[in-house]
C-alpha positions in Angstrom: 109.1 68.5 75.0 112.1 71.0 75.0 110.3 72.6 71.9 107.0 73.0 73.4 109.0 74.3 76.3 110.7 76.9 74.2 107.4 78.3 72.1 105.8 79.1 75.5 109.1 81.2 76.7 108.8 83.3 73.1 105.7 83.6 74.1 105.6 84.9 77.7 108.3 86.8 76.6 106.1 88.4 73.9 103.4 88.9 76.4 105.6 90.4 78.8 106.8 92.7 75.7 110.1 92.5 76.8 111.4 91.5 73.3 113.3 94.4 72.9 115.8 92.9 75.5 118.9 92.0 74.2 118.8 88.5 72.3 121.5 87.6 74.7 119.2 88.1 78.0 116.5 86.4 76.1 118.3 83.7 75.7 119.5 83.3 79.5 115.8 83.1 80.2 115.0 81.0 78.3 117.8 78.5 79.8 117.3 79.1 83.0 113.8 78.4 83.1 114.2 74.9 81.0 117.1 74.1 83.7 114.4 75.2 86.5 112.0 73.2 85.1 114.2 70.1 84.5 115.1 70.3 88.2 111.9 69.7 88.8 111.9 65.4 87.9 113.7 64.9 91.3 116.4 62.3 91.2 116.7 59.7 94.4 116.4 56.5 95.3 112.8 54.9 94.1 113.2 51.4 95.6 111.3 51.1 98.9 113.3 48.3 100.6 116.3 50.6 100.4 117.1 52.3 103.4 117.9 55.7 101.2 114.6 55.0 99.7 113.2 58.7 98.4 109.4 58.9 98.3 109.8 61.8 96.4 112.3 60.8 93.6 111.1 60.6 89.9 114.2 58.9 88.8 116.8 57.2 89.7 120.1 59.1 91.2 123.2 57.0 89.4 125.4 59.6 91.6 123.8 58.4 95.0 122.6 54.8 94.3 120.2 53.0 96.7 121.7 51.6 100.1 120.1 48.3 101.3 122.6 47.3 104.8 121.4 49.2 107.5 124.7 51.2 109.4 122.7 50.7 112.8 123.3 48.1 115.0 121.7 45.0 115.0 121.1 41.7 116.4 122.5 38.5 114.6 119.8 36.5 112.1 119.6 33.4 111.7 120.6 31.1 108.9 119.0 27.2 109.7 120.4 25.0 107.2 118.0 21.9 107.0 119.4 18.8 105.4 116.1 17.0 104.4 115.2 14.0 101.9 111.7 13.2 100.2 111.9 9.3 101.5 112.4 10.8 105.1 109.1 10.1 107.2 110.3 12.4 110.2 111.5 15.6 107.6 108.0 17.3 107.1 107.5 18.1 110.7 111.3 19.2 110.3 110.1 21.9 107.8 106.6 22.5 109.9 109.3 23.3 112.6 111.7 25.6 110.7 108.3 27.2 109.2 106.7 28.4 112.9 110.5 29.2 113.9 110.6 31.5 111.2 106.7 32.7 111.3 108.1 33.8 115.3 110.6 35.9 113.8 110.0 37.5 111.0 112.3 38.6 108.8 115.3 37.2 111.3 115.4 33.7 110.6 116.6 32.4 106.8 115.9 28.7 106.2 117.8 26.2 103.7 116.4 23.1 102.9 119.4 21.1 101.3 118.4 17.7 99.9 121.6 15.4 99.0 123.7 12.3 99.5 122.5 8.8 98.8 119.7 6.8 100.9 116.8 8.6 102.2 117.3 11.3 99.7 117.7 9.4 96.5 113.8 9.5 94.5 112.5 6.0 94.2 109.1 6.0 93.6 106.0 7.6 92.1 105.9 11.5 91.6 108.9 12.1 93.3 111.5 14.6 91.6 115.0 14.4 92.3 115.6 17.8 94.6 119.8 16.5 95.5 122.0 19.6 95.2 126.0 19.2 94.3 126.4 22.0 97.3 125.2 19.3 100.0 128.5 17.6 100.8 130.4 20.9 100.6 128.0 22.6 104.0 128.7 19.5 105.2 132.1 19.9 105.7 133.6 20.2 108.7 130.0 19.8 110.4 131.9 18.7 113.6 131.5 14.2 113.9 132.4 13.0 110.6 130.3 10.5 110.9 126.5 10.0 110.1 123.3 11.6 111.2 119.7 11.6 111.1 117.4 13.3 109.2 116.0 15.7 109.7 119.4 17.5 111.0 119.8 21.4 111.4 122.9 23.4 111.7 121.9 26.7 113.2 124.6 29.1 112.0 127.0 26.6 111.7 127.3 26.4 114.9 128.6 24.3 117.6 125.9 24.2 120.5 127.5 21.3 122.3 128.1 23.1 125.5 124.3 24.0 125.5 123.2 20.6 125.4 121.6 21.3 121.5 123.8 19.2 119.3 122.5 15.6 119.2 125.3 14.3 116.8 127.7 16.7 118.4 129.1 19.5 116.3 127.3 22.0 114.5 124.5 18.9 114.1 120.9 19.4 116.2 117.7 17.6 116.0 114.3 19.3 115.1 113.2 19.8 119.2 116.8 21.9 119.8 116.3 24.4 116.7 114.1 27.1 118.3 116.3 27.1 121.3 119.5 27.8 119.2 117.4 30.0 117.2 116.6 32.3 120.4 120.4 31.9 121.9 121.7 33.6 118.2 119.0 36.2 117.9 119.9 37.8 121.1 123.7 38.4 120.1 124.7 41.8 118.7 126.0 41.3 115.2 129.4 43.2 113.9 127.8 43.1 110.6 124.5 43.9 109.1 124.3 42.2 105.3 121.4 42.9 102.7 120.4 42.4 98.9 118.6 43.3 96.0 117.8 41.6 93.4 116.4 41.3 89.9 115.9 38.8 86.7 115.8 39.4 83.0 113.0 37.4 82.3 114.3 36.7 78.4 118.1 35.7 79.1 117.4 34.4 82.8 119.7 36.2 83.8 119.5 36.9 87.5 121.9 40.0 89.2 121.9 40.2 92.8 123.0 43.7 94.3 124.6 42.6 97.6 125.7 44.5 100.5 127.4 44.3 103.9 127.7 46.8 106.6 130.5 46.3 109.6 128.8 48.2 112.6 132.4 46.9 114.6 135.3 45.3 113.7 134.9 41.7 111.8 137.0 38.8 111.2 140.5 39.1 110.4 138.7 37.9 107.0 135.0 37.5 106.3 133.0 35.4 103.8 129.5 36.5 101.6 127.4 33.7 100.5 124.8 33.7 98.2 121.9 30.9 97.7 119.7 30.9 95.5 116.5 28.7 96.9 113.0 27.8 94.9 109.6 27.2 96.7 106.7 25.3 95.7 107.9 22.5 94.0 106.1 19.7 94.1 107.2 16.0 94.7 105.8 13.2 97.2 107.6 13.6 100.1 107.2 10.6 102.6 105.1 11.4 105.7 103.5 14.5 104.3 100.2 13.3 104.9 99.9 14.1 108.4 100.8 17.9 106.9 97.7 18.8 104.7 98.2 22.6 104.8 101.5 21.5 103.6 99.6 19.5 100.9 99.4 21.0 97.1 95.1 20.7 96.5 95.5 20.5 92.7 98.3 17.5 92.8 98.1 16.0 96.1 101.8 16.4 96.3 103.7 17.8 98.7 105.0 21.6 98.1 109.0 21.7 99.3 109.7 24.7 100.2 113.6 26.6 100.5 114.9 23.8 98.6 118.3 24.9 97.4 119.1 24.9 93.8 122.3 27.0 93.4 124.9 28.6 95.4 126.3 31.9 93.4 128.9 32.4 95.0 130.4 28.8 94.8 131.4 26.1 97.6 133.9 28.7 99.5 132.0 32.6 99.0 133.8 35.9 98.1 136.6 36.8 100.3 136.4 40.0 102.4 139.5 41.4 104.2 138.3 45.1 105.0 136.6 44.2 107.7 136.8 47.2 110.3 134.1 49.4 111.3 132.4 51.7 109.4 133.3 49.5 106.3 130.8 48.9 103.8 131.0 46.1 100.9 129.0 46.0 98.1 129.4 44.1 94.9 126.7 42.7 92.1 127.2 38.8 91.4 125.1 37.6 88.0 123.8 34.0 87.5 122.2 32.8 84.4 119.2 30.7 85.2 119.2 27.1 83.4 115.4 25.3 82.6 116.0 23.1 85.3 118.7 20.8 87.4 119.1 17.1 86.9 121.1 15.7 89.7 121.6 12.7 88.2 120.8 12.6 84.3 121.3 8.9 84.2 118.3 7.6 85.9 114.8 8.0 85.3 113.7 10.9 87.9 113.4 14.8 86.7 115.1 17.1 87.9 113.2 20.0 88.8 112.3 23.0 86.8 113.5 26.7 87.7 110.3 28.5 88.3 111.6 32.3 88.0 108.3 33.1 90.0 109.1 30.8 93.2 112.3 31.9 93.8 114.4 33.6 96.8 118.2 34.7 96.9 119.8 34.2 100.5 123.0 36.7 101.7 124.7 35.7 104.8 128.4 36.5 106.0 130.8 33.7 107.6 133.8 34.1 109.9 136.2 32.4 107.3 138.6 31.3 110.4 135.5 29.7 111.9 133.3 29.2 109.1 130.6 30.0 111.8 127.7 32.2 110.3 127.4 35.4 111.5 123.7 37.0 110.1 122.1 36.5 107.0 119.1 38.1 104.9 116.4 37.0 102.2 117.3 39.5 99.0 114.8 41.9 98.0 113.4 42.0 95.0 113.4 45.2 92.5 111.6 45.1 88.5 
């Protein structure tokens, strides 16, 4: 190209017959009008869900990279953590619930559907596949009664709505009826924090990096926490009680399609630690996870674990008070090619 570039210069400089300018000028031509036209491939941000996104931009600006958290004020999201089991009769109108919750506020609400423990959420029969995550008993902890529950069970930002009359185990613990109230109590709270993410997969080493980003609009906690989930939707199992769902019903398979069914947290049981926490602060960090073909809660029985499908999945970003472990706003990652 920079060839081409250079015979039409000689060229216009021929026309121009101003050859018998000193090589030295000719030159500086010449260069300036490669730089000038070089300028032209504008450099920016070219990913639309970034808030620096440049319409304009040909390419990619390494010296001013895209910006996902927003530095305006916002309201708190929510984060509903569902723990769920496939032999549960009651848990698909659990998820119907979390599903018109989150239809009523789009892009605000972030669901979890974390299948563990023994009991209702140990696979037993036909078609079912064994969805138990090894991250169950660790949300669990310090949920508020130490003792047992019913499924389905919600925390709602971890948490504790006693006071309001939402907590039917006490604690962080609510049954289905008490999650869109909670939901509309935390959505109406100003955040100190606004958190975000982008992410991508190599498709040939599964290799999955998530961009993430927080934003402190105010002062945070004396020390903050990131999480990151990693969920998959559309897997399909029999799921006791489904039938009175049928739009919740797989036509193919007659099986049930779980949706937000957590498979991974990236970040581990505890989250990366963040202690500049004052206004105006942002945080930004990439975490990488290499995907495995599937998860096998417990190889020595006869159920499957179920397969990673790279195409059904979504990566979850939400901040916790680490005094508190109370969650302060999360976000659904974007995803970039």
């Amino acid at each position: 190209m920079w060839f081409v570039l250079f015979v039409v210069v000689l060229f216009l400089i021929r026309k121009l017959n101003i050859m018998k300018m000193s090589k030295v000028l000719s030159v500086a031509i010449v260069v300036c009008l490669i730089i000038g036209f070089s300028s032209c491939k504008k450099k920016g941000c070219m990913d639309p869900y970034a808030i620096n996104y440049n319409e304009k931009a040909k390419k990619d600006d390494p010296d001013s990279p895209c910006l996902y958290a927003s530095e305006d004020p916002e309201n708190k999201n929510v984060v509903l953590q569902e723990f769920t089991a496939i032999n549960c009769g009651a848990c698909p109108g659990g998820h119907k619930v979390g599903d018109e919750i989150q239809a009523a506020n789009p892009n605000d609400v972030v669901i979890m559907a974390i299948h563990g423990g023994t009991g209702l959420a140990t696979p037993n029969g036909p078609d079912e596949v064994d969805l138990r995550t090894e991250w169950r008993n660790d949300l669990l902890s310090g949920w508020g009664t130490g003792g047992s529950f019913g499924y389905p069970m919600a925390f709602v930002n971890r948490r504790d709505f006693s006071s309001s009359g939402l907590s039917a185990w006490g604690g962080y613990g609510m049954y289905k009826s008490n999650w869109s109230a909670a939901t509309d109590i935390v959505l109406a709270e100003p955040s100190y924090v606004n958190v975000a993410a982008s992410s991508t997969i190599n498709t040939e080493t599964r290799e999955l990096t998530v961009h993430a980003e927080a934003f402190f609009t105010a002062d945070g906690a004396l020390m903050n926490k990131l999480h990151i989930a990693l969920l998959q939707n559309n897997i399909l199992s029999a799921q006791s009680g489904s039938s009175s769902y049928s739009d919740l019903i797989d036509a193919a398979t007659g099986l049930y399609k779980q949706q937000h069914i957590l498979r991974h947290m990236i970040t581990g049981s505890d989250g990366e630690s963040l202690i500049e926490t004052s206004s105006g602060t942002r945080f930004v960090k990439d975490f990488t996870y290499v995907i495995p073909a599937d998860i096998d809660y417990d190889p020595t029985d006869s159920y499957p674990g179920a397969a990673y499908d790279l195409n059904n999945l979504e990566v979850v970003v939400y901040m916790s008070d680490a005094g508190t472990t109370e969650i302060i706003s999360g976000a659904y990652s974007s995803w970039r090619d």
